[in-house]
N, C-alpha and C positions, 0 to 999 in steps of 0.2 A: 589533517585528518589521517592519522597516520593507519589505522583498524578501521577496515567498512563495516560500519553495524549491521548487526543480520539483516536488521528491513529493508535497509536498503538494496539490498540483493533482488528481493522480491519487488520491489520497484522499478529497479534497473530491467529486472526481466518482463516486467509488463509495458515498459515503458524506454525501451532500448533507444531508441532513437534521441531522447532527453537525458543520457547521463548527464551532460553538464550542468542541466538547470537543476536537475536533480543534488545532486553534489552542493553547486551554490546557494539550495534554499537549505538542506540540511541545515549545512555551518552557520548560516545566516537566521534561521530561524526554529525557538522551539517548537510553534505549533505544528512547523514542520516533522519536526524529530517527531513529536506526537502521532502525528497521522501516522508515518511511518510504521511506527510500532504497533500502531491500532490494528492498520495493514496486515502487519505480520502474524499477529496475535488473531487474528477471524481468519487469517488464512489456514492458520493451523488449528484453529479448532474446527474448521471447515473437515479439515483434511479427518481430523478425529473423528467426524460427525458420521462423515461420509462411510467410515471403514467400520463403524459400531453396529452389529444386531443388536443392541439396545433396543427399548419399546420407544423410547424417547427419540430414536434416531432419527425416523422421518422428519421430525416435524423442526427438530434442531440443524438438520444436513440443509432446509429449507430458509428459518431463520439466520442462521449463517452464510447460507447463498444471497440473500439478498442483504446482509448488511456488507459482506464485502464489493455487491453490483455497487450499494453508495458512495463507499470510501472510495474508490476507483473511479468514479462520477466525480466526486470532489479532488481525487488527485486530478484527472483530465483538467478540471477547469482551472486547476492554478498552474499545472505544467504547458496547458497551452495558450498562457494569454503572450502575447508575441510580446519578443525583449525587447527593447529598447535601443536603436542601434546607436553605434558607436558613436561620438559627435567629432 
């Protein structure tokens, strides 16, 4: 993986303690790659939501707060299921 893709960024940084599992499910999985990006993508419309006086902006800064609380719930439960030790 020679380029860390943006999501991963913001993964690493919620989840600093798990870079490596993080890293091995990347390359090892799309669904993974998927979240990632999902991740990324509500993080920064999050971030859009939040800085808008738009009319719309409450109610989306709110919707966006709570689909990224899930994605982060579903990262948690696949970054912490314990690995498998060494045989």
């Amino acid at each position: 993986m020679p380029i860390i893709e943006t999501g991963l960024f913001l993964v690493f940084e919620r989840f600093p303690d798990r870079k490596e599992a993080v890293k091995a499910l990347y390359r090892e999985s799309e669904d993974f790659q998927s979240l990632c990006e999902d991740y990324r993508q509500c993080a920064l419309a999050l971030r859009y939501w939040s800085r808008s006086s738009g009319e719309d902006a409450p109610a989306r800064t709110e919707e966006y707060t709570l689909l990224l609380q899930e994605l982060e719930e579903e990262l948690t439960k696949i970054l912490m299921v314990p690995e498998a030790p060494d045989p």
